[in-house]
PDB file of N, CA, C and O in Angstrom:
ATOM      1  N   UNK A   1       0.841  -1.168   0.000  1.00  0.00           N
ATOM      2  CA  UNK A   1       0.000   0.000   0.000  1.00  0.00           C
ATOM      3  C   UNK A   1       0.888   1.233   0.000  1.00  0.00           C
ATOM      4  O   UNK A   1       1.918   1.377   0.658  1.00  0.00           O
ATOM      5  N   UNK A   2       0.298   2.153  -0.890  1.00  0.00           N
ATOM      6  CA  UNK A   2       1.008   3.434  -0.863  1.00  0.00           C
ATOM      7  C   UNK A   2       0.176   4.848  -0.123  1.00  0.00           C
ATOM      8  O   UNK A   2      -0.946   4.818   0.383  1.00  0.00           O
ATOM      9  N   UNK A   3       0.830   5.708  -0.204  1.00  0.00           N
ATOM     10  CA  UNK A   3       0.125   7.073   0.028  1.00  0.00           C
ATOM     11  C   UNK A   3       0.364   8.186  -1.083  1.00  0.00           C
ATOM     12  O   UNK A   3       1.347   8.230  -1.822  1.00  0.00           O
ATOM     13  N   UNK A   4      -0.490   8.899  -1.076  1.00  0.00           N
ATOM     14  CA  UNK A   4      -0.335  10.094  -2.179  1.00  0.00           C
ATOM     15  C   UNK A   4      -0.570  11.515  -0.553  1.00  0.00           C
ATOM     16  O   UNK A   4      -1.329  11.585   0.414  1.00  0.00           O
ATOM     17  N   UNK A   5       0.411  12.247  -1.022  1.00  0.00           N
ATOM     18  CA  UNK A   5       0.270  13.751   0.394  1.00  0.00           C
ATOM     19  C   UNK A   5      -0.032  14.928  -0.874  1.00  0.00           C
ATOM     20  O   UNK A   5       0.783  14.877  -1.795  1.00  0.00           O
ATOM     21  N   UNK A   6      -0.462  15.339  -0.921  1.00  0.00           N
ATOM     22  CA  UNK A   6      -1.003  16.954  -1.440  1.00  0.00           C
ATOM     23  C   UNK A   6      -0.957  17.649  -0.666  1.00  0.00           C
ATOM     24  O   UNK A   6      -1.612  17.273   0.306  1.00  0.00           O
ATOM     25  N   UNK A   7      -0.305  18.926  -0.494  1.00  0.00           N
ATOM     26  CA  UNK A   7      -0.399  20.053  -0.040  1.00  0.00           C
ATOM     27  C   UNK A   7      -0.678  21.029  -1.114  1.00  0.00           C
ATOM     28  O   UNK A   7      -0.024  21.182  -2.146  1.00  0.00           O
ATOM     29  N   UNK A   8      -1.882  21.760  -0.686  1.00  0.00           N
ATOM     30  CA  UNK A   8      -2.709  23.331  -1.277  1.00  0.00           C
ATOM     31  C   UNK A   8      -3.228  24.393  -0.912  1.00  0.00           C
ATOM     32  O   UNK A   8      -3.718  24.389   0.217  1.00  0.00           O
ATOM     33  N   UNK A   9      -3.283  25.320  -1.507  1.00  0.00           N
ATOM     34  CA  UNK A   9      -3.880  26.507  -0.904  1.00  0.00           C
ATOM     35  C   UNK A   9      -4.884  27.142  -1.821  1.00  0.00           C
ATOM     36  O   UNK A   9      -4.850  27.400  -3.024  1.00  0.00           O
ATOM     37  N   UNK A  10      -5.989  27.355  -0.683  1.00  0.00           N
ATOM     38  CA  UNK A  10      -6.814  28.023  -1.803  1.00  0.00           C
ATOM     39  C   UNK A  10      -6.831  29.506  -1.269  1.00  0.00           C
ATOM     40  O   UNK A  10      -6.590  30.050  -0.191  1.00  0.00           O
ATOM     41  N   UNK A  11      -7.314  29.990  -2.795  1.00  0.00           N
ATOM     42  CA  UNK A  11      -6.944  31.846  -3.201  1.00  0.00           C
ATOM     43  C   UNK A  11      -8.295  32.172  -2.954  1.00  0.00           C
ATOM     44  O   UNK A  11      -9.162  31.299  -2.920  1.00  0.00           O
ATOM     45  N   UNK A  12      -8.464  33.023  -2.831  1.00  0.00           N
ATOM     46  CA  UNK A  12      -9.821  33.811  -2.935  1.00  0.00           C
ATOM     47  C   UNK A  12     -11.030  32.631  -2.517  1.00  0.00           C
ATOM     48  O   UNK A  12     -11.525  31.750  -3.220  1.00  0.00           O
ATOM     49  N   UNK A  13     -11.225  32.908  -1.424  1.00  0.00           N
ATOM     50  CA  UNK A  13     -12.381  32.033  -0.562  1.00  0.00           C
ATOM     51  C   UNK A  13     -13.646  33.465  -0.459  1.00  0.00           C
ATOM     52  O   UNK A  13     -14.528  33.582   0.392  1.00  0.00           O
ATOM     53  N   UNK A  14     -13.491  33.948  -1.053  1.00  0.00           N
ATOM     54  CA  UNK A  14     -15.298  35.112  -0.838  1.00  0.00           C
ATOM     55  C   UNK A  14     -15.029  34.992   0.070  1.00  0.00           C
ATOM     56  O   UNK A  14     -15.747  34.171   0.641  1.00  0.00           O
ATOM     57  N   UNK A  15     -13.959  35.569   0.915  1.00  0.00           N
ATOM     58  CA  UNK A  15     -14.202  36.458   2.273  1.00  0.00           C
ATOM     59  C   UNK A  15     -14.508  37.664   2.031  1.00  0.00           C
ATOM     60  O   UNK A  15     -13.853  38.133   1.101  1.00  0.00           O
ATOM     61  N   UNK A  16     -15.367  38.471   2.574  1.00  0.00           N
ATOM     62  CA  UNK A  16     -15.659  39.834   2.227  1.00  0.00           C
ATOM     63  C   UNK A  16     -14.499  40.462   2.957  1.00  0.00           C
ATOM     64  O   UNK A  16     -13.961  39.928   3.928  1.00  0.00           O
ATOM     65  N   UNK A  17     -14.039  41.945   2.301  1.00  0.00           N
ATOM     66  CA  UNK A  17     -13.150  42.797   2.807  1.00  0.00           C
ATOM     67  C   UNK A  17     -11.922  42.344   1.847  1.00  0.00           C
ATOM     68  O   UNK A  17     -11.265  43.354   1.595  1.00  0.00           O
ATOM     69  N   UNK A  18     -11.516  41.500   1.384  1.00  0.00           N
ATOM     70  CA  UNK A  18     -10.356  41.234   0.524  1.00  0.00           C
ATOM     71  C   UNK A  18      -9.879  41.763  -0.684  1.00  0.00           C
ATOM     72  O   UNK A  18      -8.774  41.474  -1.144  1.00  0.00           O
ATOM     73  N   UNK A  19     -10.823  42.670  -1.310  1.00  0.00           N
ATOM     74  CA  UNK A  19     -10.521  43.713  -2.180  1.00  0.00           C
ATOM     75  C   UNK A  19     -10.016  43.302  -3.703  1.00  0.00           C
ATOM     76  O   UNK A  19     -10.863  43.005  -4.545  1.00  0.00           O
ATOM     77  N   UNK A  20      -8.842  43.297  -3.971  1.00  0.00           N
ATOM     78  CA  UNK A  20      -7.993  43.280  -5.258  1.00  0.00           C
ATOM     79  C   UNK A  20      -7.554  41.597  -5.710  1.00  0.00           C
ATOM     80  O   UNK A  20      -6.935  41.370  -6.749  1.00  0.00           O
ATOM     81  N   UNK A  21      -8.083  40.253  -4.531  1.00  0.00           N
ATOM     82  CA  UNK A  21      -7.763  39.557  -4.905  1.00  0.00           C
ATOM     83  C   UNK A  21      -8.563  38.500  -5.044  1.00  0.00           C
ATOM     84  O   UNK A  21      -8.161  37.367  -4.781  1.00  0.00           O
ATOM     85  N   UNK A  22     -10.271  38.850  -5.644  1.00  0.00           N
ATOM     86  CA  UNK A  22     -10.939  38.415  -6.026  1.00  0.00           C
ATOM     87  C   UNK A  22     -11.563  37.447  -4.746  1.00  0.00           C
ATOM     88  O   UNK A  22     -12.085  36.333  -4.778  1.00  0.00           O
ATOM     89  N   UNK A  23     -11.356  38.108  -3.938  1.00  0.00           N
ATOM     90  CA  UNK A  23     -11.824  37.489  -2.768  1.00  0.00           C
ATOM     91  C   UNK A  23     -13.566  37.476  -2.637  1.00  0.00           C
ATOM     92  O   UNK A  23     -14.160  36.436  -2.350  1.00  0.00           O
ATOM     93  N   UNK A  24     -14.296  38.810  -2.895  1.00  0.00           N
ATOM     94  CA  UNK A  24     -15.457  39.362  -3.350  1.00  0.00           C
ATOM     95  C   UNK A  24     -16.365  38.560  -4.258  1.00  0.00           C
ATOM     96  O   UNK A  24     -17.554  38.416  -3.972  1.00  0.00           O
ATOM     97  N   UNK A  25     -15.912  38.118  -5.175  1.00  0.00           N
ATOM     98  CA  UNK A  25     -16.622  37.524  -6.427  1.00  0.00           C
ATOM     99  C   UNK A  25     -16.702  35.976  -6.138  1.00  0.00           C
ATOM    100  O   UNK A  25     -17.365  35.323  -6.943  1.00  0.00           O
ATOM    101  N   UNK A  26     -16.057  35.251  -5.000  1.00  0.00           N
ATOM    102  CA  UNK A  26     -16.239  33.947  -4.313  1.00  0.00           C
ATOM    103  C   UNK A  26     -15.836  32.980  -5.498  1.00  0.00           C
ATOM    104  O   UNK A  26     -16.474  31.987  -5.845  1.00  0.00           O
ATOM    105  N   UNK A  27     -14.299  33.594  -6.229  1.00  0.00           N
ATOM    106  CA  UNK A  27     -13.579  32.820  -6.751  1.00  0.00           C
ATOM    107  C   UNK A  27     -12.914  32.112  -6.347  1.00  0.00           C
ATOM    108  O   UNK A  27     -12.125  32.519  -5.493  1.00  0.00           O
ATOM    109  N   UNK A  28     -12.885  30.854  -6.698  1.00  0.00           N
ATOM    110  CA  UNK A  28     -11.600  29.723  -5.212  1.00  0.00           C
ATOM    111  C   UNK A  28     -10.638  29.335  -7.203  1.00  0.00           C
ATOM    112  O   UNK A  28     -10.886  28.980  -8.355  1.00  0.00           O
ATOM    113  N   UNK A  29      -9.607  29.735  -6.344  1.00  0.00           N
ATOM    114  CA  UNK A  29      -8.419  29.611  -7.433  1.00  0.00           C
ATOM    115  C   UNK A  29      -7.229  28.466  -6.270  1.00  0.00           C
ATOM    116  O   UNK A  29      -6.835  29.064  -5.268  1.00  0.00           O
ATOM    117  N   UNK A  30      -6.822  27.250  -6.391  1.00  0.00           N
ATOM    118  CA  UNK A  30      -5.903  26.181  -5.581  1.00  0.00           C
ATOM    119  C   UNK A  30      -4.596  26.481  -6.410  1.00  0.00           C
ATOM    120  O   UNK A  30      -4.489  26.604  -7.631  1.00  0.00           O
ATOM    121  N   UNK A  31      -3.688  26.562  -5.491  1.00  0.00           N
ATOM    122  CA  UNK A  31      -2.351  26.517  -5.738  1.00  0.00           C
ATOM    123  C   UNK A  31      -1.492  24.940  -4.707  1.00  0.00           C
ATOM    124  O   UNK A  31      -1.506  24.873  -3.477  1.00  0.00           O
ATOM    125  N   UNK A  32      -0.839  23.868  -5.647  1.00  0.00           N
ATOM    126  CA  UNK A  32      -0.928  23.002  -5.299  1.00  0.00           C
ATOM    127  C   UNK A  32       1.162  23.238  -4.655  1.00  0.00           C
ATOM    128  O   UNK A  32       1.784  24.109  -5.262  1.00  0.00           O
ATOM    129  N   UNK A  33       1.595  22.794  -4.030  1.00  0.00           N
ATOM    130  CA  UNK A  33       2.563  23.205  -3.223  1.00  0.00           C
ATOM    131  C   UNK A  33       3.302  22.222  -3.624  1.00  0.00           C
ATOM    132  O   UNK A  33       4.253  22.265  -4.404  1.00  0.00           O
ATOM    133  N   UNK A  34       2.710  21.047  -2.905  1.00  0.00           N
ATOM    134  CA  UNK A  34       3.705  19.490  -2.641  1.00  0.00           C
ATOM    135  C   UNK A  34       2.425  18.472  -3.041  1.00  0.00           C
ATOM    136  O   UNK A  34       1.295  18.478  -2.553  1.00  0.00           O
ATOM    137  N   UNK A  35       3.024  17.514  -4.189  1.00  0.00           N
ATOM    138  CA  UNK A  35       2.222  16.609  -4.631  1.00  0.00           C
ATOM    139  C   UNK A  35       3.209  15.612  -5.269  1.00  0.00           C
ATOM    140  O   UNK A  35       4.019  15.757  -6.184  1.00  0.00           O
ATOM    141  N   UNK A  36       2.744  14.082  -4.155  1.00  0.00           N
ATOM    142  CA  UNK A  36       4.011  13.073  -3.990  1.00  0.00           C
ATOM    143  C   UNK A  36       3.618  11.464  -3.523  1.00  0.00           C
ATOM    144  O   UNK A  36       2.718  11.291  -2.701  1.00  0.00           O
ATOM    145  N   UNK A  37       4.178  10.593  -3.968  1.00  0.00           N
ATOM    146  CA  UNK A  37       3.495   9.426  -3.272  1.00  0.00           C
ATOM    147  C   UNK A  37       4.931   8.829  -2.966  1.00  0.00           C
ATOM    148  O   UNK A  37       6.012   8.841  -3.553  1.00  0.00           O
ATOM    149  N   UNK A  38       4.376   8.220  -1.596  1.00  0.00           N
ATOM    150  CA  UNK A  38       5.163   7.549  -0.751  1.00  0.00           C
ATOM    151  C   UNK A  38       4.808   6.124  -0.223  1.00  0.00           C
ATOM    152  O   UNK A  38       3.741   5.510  -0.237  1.00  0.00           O
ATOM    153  N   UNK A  39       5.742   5.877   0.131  1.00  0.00           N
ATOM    154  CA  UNK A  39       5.424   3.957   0.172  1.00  0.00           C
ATOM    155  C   UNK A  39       5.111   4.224   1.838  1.00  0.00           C
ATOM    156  O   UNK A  39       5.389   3.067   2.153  1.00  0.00           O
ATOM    157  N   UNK A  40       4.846   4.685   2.787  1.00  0.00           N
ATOM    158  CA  UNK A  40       4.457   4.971   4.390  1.00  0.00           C
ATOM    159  C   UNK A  40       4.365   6.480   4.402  1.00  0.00           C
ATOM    160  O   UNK A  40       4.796   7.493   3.853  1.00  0.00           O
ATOM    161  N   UNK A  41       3.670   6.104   5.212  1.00  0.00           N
ATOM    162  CA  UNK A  41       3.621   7.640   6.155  1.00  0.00           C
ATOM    163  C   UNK A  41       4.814   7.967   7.095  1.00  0.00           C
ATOM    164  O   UNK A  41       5.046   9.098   7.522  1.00  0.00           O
ATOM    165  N   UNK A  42       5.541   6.861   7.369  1.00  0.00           N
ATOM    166  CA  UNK A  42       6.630   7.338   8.101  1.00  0.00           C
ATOM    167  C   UNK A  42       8.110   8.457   6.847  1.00  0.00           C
ATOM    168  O   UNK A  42       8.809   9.445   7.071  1.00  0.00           O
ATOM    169  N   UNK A  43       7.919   7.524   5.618  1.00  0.00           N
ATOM    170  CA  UNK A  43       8.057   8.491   4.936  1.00  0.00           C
ATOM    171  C   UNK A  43       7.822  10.169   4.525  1.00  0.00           C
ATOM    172  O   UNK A  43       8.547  11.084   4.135  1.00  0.00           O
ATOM    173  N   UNK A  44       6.701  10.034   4.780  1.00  0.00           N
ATOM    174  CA  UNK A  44       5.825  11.494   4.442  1.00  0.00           C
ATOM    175  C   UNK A  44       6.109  11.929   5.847  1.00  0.00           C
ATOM    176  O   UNK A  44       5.958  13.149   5.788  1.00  0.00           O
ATOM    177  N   UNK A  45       6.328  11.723   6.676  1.00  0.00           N
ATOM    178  CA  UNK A  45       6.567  12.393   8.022  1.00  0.00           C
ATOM    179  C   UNK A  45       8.696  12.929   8.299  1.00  0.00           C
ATOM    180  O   UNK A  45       9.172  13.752   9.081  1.00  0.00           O
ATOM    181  N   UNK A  46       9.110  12.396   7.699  1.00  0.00           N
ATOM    182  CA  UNK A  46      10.819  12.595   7.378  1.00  0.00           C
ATOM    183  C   UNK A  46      10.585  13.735   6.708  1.00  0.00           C
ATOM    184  O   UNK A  46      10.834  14.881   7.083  1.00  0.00           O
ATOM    185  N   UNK A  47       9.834  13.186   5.163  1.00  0.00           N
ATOM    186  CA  UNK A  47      10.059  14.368   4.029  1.00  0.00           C
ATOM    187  C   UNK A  47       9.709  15.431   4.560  1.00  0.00           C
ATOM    188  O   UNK A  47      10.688  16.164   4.699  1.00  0.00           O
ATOM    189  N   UNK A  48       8.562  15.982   5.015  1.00  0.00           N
ATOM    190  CA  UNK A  48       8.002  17.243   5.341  1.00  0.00           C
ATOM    191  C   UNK A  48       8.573  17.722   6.739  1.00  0.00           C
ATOM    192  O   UNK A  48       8.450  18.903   7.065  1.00  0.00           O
ATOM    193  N   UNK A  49       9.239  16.737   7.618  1.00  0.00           N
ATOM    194  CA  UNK A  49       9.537  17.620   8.606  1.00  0.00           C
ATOM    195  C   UNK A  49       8.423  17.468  10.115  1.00  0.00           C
ATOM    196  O   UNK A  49       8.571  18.108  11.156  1.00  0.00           O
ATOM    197  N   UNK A  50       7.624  16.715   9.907  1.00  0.00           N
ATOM    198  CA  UNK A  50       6.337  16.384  10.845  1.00  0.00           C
ATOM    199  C   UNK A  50       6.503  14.799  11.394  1.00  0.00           C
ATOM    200  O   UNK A  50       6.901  13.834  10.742  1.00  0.00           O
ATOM    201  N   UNK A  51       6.075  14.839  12.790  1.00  0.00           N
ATOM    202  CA  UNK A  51       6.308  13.841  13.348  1.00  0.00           C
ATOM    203  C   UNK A  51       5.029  12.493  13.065  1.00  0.00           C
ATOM    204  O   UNK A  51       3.800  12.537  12.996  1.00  0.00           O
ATOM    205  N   UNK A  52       5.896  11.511  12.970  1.00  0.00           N
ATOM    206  CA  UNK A  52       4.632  10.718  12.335  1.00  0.00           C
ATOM    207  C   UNK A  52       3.228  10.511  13.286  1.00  0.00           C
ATOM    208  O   UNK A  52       2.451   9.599  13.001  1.00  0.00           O
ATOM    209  N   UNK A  53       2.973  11.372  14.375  1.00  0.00           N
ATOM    210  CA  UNK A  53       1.768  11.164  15.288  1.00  0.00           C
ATOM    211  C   UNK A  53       1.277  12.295  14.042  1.00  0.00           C
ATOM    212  O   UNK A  53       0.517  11.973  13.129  1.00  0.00           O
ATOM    213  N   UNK A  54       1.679  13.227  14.154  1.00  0.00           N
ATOM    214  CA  UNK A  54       0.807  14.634  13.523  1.00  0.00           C
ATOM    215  C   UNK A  54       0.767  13.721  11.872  1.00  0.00           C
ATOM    216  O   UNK A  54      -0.377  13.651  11.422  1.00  0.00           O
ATOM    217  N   UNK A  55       1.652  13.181  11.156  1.00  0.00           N
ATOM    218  CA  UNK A  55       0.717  12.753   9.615  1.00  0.00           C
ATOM    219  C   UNK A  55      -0.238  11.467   9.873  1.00  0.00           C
ATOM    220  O   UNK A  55      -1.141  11.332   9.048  1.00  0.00           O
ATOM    221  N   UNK A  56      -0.168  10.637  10.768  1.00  0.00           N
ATOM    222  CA  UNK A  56      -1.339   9.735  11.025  1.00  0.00           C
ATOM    223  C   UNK A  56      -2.393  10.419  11.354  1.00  0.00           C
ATOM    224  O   UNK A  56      -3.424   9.840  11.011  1.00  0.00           O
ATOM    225  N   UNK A  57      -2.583  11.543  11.946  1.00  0.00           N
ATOM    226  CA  UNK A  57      -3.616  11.953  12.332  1.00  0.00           C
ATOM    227  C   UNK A  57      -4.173  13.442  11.027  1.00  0.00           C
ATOM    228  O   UNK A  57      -5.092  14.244  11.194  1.00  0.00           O
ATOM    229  N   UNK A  58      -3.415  13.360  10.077  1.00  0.00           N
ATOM    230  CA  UNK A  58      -4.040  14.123   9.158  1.00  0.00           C
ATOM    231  C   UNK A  58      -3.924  12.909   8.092  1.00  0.00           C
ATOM    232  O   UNK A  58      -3.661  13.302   6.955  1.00  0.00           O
ATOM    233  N   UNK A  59      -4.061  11.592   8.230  1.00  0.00           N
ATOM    234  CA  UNK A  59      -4.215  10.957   7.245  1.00  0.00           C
ATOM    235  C   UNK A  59      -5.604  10.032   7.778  1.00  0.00           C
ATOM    236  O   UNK A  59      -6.017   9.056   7.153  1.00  0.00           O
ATOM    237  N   UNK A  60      -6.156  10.489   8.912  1.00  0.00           N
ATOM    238  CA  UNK A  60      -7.139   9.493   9.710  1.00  0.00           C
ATOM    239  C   UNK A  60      -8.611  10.323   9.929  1.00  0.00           C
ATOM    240  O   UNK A  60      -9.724   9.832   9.738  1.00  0.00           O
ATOM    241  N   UNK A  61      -8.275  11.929  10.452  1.00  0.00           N
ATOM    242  CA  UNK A  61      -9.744  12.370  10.880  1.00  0.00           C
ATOM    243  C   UNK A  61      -9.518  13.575   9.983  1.00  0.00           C
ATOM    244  O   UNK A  61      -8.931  14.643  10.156  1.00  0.00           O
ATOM    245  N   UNK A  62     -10.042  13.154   9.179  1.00  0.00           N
ATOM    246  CA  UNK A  62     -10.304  14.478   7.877  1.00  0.00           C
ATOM    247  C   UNK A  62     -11.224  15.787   8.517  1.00  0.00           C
ATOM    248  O   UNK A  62     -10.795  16.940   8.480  1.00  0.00           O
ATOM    249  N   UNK A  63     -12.351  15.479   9.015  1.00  0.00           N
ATOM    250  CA  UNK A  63     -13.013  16.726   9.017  1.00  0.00           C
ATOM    251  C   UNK A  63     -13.023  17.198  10.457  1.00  0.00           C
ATOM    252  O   UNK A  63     -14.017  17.731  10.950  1.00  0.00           O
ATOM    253  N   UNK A  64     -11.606  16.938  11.294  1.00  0.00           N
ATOM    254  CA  UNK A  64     -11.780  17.429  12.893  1.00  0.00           C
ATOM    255  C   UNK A  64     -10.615  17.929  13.499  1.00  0.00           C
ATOM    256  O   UNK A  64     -10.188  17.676  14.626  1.00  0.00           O
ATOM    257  N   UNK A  65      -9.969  18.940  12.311  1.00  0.00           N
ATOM    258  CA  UNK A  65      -8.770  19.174  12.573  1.00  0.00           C
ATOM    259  C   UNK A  65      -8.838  20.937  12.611  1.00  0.00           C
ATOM    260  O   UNK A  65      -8.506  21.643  11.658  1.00  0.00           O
ATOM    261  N   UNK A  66      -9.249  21.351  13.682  1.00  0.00           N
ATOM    262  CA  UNK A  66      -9.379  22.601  14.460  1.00  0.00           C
ATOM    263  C   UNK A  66      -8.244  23.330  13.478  1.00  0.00           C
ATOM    264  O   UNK A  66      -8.755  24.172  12.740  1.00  0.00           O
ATOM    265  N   UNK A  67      -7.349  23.229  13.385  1.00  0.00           N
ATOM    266  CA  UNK A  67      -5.905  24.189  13.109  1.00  0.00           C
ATOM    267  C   UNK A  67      -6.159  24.264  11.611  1.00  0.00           C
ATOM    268  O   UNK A  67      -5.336  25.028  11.105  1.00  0.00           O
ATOM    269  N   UNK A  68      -7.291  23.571  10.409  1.00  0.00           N
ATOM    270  CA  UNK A  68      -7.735  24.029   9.578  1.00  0.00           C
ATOM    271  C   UNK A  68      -8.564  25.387   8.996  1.00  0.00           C
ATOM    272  O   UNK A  68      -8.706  26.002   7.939  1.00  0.00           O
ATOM    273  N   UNK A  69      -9.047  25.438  10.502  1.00  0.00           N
ATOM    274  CA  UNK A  69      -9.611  26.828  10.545  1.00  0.00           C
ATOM    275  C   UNK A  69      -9.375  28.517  10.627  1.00  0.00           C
ATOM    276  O   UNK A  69     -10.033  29.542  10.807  1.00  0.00           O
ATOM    277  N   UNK A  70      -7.571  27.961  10.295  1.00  0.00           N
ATOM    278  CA  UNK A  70      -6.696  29.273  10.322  1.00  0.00           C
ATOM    279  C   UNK A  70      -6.937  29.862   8.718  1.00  0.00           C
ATOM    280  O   UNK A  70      -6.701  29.161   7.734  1.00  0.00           O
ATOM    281  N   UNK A  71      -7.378  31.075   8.647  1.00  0.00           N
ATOM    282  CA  UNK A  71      -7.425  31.751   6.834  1.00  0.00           C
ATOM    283  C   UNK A  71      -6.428  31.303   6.476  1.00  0.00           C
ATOM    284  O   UNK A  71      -6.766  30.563   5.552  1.00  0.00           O
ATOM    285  N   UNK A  72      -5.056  31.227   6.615  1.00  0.00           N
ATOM    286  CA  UNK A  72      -3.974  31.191   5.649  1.00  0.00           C
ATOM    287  C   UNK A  72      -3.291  29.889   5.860  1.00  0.00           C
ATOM    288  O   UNK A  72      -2.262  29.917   5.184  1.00  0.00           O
ATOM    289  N   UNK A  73      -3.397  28.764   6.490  1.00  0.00           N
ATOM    290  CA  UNK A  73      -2.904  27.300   6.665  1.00  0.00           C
ATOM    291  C   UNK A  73      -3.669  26.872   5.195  1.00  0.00           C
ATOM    292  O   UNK A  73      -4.805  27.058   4.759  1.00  0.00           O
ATOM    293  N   UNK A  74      -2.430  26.190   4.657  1.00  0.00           N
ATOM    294  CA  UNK A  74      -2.277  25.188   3.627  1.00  0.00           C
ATOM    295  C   UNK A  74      -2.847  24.165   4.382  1.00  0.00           C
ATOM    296  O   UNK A  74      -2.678  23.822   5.552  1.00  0.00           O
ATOM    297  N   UNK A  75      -4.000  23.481   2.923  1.00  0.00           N
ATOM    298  CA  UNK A  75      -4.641  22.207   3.272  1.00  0.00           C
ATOM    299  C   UNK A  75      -3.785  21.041   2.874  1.00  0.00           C
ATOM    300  O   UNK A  75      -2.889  21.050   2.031  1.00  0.00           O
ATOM    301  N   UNK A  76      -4.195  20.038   3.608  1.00  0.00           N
ATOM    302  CA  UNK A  76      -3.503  18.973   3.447  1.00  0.00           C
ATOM    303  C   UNK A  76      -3.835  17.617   3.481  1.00  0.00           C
ATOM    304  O   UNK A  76      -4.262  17.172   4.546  1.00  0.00           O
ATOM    305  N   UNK A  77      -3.669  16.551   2.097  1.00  0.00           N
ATOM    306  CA  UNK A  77      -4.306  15.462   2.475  1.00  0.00           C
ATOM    307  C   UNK A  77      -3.776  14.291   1.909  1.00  0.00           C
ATOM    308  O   UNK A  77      -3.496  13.987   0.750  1.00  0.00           O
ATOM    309  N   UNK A  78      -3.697  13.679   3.024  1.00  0.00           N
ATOM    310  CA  UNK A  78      -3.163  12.312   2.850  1.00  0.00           C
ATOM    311  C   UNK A  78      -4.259  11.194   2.651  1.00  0.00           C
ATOM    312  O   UNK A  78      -5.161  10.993   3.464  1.00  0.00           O
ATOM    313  N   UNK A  79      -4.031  10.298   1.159  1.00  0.00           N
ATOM    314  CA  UNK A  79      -4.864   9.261   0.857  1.00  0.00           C
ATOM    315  C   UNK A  79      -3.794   8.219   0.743  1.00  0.00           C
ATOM    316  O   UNK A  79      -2.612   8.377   0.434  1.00  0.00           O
ATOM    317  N   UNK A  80      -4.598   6.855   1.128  1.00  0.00           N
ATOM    318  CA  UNK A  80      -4.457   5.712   0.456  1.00  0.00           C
ATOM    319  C   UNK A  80      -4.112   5.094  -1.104  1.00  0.00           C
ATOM    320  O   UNK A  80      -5.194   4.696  -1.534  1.00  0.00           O
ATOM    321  N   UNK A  81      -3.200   4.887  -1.979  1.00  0.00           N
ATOM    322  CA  UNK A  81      -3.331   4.647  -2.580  1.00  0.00           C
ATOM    323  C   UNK A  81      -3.249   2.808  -3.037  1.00  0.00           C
ATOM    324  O   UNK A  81      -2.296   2.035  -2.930  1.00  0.00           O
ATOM    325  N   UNK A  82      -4.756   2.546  -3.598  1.00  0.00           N
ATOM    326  CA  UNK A  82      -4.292   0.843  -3.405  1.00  0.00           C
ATOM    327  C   UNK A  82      -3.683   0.087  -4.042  1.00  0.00           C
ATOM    328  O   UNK A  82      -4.014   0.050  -5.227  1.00  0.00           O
ATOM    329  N   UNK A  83      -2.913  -0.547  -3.745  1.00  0.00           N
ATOM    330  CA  UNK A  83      -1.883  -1.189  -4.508  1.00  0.00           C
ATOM    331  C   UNK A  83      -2.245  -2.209  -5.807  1.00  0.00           C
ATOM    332  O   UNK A  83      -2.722  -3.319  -5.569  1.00  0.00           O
ATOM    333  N   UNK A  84      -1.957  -1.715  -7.365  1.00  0.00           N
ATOM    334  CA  UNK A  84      -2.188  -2.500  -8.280  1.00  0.00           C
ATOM    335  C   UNK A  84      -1.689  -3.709  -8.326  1.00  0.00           C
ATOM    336  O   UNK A  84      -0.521  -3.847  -7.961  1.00  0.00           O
ATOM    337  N   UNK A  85      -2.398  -4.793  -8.754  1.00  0.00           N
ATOM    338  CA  UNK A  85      -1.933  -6.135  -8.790  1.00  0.00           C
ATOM    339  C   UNK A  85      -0.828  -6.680 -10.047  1.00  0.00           C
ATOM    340  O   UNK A  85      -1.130  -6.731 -11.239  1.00  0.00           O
ATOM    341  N   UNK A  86       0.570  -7.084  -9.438  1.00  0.00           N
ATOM    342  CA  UNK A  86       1.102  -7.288 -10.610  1.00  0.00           C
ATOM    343  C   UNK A  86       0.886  -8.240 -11.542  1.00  0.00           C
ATOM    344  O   UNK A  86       0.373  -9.284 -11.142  1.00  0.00           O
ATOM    345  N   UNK A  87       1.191  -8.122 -12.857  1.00  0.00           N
ATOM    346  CA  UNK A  87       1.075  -9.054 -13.780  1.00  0.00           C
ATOM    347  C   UNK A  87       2.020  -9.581 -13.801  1.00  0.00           C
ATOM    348  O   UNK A  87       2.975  -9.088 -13.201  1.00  0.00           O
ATOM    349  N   UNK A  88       2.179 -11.018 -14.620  1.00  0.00           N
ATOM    350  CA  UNK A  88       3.705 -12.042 -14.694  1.00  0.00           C
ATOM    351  C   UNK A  88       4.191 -11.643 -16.328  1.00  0.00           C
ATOM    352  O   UNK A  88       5.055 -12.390 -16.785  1.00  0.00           O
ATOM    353  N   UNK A  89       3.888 -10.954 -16.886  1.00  0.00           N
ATOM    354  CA  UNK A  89       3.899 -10.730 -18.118  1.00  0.00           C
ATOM    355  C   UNK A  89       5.909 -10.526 -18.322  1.00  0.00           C
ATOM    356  O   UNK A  89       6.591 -11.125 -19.153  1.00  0.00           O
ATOM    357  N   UNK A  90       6.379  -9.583 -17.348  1.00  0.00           N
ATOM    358  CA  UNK A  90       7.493  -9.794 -17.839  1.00  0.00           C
ATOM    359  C   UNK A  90       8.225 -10.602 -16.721  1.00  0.00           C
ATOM    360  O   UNK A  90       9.384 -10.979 -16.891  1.00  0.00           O
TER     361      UNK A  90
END
């Protein structure tokens, strides 16, 4: 089993007051940062610099992660990717 980590940010969330950067018109424009697959999460926890308690737990409770609720924190998400079955072909 593998993992895929994305890190993104989204632009212009229609917050009112944001002025010149299309914040108003409730344009969501994603700017993608880090996009990578790794054979563990203990991996993805080396690469980025995060201890593997903090990427198990942004790879486990998607919608209960309080510190998402900062305007300017990059989103982040760790999936499963399932492992294709090999063929004997070569």
């Amino acid at each position: 089993m593998s993992y895929n980590c994305k890190i993104y940010h989204t632009i212009g969330q229609g917050h009112q007051g944001q002025g010149e950067t299309g914040g108003e018109t409730g344009e969501n424009t994603s700017m993608t940062l880090h996009n990578k697959d790794y054979k563990c999460l203990k991996d993805i926890s080396e690469d980025l610099g995060l201890t593997y308690q903090q990427v198990a737990d942004l790879s486990s409770r998607k919608d209960k992660k309080k510190y998402q609720q900062f305007k300017y924190f990059p989103k982040i998400e760790i999936t499963r990717v399932k492992k294709e079955p090999l063929t004997k072909d070569k």
